[in-house]
DRENDO-1510 file (C-alpha; in Angstrom, 1 decimal, always signed):
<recs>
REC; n; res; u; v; w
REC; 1; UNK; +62.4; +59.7; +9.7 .
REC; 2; UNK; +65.0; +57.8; +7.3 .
REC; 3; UNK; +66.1; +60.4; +4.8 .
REC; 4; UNK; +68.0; +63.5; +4.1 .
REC; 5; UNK; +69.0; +64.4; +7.8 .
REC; 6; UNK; +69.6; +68.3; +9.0 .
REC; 7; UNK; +72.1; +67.0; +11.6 .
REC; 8; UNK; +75.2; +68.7; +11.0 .
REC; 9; UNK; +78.1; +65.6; +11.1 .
REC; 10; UNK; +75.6; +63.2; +9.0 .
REC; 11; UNK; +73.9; +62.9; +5.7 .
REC; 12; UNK; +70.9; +60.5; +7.0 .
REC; 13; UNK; +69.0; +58.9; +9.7 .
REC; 14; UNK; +67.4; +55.6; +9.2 .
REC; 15; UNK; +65.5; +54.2; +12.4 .
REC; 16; UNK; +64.8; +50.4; +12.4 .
REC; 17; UNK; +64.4; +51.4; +16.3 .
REC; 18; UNK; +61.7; +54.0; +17.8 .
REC; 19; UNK; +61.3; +55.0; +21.3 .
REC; 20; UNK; +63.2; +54.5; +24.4 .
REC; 21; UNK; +63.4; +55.7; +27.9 .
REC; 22; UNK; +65.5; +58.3; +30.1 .
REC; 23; UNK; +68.6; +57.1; +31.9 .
REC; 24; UNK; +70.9; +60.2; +32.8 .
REC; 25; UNK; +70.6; +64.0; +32.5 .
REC; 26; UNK; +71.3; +63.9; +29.2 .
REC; 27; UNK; +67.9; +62.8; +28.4 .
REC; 28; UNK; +66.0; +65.2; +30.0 .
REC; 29; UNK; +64.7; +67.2; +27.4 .
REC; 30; UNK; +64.9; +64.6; +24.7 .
REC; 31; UNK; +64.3; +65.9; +21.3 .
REC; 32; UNK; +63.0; +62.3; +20.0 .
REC; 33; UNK; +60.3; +62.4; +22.6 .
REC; 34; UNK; +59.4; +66.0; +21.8 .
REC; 35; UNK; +59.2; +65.0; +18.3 .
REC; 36; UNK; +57.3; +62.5; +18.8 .
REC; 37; UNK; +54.6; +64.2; +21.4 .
REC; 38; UNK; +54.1; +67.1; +19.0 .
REC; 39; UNK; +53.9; +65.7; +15.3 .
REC; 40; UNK; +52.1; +62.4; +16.9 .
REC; 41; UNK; +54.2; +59.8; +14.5 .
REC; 42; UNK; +53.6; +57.0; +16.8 .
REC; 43; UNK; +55.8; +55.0; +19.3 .
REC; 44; UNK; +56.9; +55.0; +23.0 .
REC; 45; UNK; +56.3; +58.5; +23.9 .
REC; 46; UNK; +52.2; +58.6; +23.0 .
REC; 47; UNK; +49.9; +57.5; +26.0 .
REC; 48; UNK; +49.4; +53.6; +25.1 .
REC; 49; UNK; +52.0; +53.0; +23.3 .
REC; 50; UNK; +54.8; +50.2; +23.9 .
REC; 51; UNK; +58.5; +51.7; +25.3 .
REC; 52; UNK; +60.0; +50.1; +22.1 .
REC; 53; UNK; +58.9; +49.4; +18.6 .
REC; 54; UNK; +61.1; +47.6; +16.3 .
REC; 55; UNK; +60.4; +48.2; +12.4 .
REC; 56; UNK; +61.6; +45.3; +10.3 .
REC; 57; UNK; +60.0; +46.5; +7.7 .
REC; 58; UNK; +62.5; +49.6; +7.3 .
REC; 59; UNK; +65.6; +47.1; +6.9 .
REC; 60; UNK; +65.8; +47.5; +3.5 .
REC; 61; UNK; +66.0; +51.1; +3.8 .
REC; 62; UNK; +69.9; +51.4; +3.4 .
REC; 63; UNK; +69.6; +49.9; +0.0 .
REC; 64; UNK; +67.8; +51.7; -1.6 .
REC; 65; UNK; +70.0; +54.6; -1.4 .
REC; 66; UNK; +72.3; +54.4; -4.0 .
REC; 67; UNK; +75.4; +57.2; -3.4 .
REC; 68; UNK; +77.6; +56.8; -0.6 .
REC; 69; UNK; +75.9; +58.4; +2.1 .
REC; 70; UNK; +76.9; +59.5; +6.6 .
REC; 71; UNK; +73.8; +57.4; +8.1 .
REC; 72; UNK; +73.2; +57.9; +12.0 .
REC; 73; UNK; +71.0; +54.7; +13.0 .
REC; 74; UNK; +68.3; +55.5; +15.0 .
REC; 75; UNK; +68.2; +59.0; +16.2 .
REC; 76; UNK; +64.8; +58.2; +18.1 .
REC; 77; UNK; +65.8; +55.5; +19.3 .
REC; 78; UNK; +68.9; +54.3; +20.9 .
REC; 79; UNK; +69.9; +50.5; +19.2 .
REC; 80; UNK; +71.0; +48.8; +22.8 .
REC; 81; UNK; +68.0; +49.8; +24.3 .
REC; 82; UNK; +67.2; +46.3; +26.5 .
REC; 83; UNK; +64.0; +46.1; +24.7 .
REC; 84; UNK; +65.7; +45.4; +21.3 .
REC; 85; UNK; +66.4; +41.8; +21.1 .
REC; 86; UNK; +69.5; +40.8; +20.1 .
REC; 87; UNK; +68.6; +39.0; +17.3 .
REC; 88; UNK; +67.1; +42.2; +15.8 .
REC; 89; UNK; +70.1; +44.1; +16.5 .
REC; 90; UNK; +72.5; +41.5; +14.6 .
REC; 91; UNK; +69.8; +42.0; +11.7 .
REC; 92; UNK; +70.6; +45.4; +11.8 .
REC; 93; UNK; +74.6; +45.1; +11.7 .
REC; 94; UNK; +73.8; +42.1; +8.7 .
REC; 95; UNK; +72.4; +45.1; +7.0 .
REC; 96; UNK; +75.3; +47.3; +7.4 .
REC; 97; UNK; +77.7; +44.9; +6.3 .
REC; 98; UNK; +75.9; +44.6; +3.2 .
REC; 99; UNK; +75.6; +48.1; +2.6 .
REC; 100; UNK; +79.5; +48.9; +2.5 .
REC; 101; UNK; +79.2; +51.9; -0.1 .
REC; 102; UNK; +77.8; +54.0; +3.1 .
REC; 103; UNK; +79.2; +54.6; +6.7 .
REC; 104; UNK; +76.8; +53.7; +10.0 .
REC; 105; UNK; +77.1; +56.2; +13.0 .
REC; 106; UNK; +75.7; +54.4; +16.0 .
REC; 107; UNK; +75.3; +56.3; +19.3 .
REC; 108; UNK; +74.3; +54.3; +22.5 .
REC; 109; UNK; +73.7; +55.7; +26.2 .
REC; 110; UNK; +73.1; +51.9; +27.3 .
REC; 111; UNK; +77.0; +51.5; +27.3 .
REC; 112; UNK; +77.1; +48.3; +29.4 .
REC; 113; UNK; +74.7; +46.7; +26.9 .
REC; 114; UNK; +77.3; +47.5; +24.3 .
REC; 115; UNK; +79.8; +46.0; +25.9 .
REC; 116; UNK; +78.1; +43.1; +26.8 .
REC; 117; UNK; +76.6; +42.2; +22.9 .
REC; 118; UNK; +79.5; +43.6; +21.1 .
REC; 119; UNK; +81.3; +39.7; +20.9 .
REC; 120; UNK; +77.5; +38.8; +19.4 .
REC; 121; UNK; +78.1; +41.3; +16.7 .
REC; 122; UNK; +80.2; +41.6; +13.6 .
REC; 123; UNK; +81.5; +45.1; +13.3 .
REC; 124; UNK; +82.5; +46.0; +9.6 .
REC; 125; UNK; +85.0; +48.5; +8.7 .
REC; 126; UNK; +81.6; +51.2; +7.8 .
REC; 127; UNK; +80.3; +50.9; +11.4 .
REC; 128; UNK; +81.3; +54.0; +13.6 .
REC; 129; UNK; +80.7; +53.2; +17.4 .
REC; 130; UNK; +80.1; +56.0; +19.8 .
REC; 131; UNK; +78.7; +56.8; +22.8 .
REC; 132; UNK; +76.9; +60.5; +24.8 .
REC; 133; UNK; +78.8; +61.8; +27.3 .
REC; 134; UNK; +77.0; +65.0; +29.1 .
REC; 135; UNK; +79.3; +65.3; +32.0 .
REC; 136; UNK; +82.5; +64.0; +34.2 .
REC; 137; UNK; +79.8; +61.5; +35.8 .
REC; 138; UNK; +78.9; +59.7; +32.2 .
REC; 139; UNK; +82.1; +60.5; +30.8 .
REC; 140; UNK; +84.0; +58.3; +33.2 .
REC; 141; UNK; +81.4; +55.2; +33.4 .
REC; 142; UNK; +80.8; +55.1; +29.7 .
REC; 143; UNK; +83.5; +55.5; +27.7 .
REC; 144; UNK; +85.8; +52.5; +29.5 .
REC; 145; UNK; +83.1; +50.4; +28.1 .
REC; 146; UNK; +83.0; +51.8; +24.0 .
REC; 147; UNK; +87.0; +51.3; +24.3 .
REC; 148; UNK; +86.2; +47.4; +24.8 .
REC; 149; UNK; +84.3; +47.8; +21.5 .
REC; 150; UNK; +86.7; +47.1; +18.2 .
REC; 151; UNK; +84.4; +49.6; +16.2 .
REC; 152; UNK; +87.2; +50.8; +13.4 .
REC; 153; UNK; +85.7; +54.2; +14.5 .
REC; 154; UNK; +84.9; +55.3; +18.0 .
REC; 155; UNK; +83.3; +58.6; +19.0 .
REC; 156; UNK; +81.7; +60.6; +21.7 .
REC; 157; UNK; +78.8; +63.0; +21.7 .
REC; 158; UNK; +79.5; +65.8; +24.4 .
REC; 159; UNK; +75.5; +66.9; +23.2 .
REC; 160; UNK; +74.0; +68.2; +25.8 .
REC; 161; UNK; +76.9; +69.3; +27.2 .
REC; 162; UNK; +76.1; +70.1; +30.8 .
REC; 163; UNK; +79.1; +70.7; +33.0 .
REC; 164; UNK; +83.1; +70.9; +32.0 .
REC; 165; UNK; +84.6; +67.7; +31.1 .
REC; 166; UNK; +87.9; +66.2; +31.9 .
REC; 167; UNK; +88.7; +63.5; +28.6 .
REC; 168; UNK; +92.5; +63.3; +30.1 .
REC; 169; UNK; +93.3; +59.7; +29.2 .
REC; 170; UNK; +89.9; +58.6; +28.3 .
REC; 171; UNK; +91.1; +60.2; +24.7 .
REC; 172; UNK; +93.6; +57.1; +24.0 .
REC; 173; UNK; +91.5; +55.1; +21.3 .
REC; 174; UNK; +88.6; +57.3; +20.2 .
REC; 175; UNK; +89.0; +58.7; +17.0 .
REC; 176; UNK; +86.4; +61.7; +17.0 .
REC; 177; UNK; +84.6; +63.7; +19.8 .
REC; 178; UNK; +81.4; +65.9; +18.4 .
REC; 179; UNK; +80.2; +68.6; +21.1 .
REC; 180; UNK; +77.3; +70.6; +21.2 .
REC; 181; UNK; +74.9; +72.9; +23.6 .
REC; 182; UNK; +70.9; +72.2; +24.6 .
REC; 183; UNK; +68.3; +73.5; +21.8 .
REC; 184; UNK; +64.5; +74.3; +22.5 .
REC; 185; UNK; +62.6; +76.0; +25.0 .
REC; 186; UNK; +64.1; +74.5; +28.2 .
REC; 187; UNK; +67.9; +74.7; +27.3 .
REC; 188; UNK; +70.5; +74.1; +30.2 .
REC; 189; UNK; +73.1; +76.9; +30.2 .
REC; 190; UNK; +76.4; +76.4; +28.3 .
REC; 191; UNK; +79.6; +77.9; +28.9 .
REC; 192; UNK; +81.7; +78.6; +25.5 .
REC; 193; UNK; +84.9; +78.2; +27.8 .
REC; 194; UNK; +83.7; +74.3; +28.4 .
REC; 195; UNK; +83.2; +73.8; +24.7 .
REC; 196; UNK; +87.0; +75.7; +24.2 .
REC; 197; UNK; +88.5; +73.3; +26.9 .
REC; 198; UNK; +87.5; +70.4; +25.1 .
REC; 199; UNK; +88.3; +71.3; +21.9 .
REC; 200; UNK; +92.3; +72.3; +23.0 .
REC; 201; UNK; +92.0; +68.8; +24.4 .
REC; 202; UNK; +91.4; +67.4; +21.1 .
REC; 203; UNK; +94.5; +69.3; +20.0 .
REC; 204; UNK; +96.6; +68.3; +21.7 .
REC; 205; UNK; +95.4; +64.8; +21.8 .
REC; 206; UNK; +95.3; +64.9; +17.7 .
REC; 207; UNK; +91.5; +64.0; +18.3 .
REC; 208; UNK; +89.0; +65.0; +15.3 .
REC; 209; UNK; +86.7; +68.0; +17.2 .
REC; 210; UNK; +83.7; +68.5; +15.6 .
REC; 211; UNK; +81.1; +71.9; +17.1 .
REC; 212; UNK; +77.5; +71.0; +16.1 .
REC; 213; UNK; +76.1; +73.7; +18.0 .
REC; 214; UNK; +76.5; +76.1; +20.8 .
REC; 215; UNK; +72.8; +75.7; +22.0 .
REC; 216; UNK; +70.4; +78.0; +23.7 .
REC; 217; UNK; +66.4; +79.3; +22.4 .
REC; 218; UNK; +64.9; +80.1; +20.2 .
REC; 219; UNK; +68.6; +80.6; +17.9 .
REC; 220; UNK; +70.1; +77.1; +18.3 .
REC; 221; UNK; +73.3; +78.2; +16.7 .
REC; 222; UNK; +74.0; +75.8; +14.7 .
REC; 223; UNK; +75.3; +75.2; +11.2 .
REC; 224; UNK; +77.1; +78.0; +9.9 .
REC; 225; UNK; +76.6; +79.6; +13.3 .
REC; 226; UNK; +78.2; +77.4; +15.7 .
REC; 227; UNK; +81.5; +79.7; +15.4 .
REC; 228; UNK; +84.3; +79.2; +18.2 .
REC; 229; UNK; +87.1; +81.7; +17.8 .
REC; 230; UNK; +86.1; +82.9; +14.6 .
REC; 231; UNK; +85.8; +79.8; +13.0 .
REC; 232; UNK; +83.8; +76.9; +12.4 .
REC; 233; UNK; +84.9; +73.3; +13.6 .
REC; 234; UNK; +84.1; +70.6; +11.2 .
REC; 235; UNK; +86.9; +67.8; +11.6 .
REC; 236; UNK; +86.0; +64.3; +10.8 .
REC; 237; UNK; +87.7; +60.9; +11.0 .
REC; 238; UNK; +90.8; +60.0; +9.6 .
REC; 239; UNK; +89.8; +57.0; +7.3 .
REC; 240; UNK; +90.2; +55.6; +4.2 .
REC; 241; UNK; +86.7; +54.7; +4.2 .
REC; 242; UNK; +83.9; +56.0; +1.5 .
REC; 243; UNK; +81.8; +58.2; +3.1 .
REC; 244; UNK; +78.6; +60.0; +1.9 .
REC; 245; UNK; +78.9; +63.9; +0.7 .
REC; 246; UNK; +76.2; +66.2; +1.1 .
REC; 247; UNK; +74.2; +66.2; -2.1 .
</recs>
């Protein structure tokens, strides 16, 4: 739950946050919940348990990992949940400050939370900020909200990607867009032409586009698979920063 990671645009996960609960279509089939349901780790999803665990005791986590390293924070869990205090989540940013050698990719889909805490926060030059967008709904009512955010790094996650999406202006201040299609047994259709769309948009917008996958079940397509045009789509950031390699 906190090590080598087999998502495609990071190193690592590290999760001082577990659980959390559905708030847009996005969610639906969420793959933190199925995790959790099948393997039986503990946390919100399991009959009993709280919404919301916070784990202090996995702070220290980040330090112990000596080479640079791509950490996303809390892929089962989303950090601006309103059942993370903010105390804890200021713990958490502490921790990224003091861990500089690495670079901290946050995703939220509580983007009014964000907006709201992000003066409480210090946000060090390591700390991207981004934020799921599914469809034209989301993408319109979240993304005003990451842009009030001074994250040296924002980013959006079109994963699941469930309709065509329109960036258009919303492109003006976010430095990297990552799309990818539904996995597992219940995967919502994608249409490559929606993926191709936002990619030209990218282009043109000289936006970093990044293909994780292209979806679907049982083949998720992923990896060295998730081919558009003939090619695979691996851009990143443009900063100066240190950032983990793939060991």
């Amino acid at each position: 739950m906190s090590d080598r990671s087999g998502i495609e645009w990071t190193d690592a996960t590290w999760n001082p946050v577990t659980g959390c609960t559905k708030v847009s279509p996005g969610c639906a089939h969420c793959y933190a919940e199925a995790l959790t349901l099948r393997f039986h780790r503990g946390g919100a999803y399991l009959p009993g348990e709280a919404t919301v665990r916070i784990h202090p005791e996995r702070l220290g986590i980040p330090g112990r990992w000596k080479s640079p390293r791509r950490i996303f924070v809390n892929s089962m869990s989303d950090l601006f949940h309103e059942e993370v205090p903010l105390p804890f989540i200021q713990r958490v940013f502490e921790v990224m400050r003091e861990n500089e050698r690495h670079t901290f990719q946050i995703l939220t889909k509580r983007h009014i939370r964000l907006a709201e805490l992000a003066p409480f926060l210090s946000w060090p030059p390591n700390v991207w900020m981004g934020v799921s967008v599914e469809n034209q709904l989301w993408t319109n009512r979240r993304i005003p909200y990451l842009k009030q955010v001074p994250a040296a790094i924002r980013f959006l996650s079109c994963e699941p990607l469930l309709r065509r999406i329109d960036l258009g202006s919303h492109l003006d201040g976010i430095h990297w867009v990552i799309v990818g299609g539904e996995s597992g047994p219940r995967a919502r259709p994608l249409d490559v032409e929606w993926i191709r769309d936002l990619r030209d948009q990218c282009q043109a917008r000289n936006v970093p586009f990044f293909l994780k996958q292209l979806g679907g079940h049982p083949n998720q397509r992923g990896h060295d698979e998730a081919l558009l045009d003939g090619r695979l789509w691996r851009e990143m950031p443009k900063t100066n920063l240190l950032v983990g390699l793939r060991a």
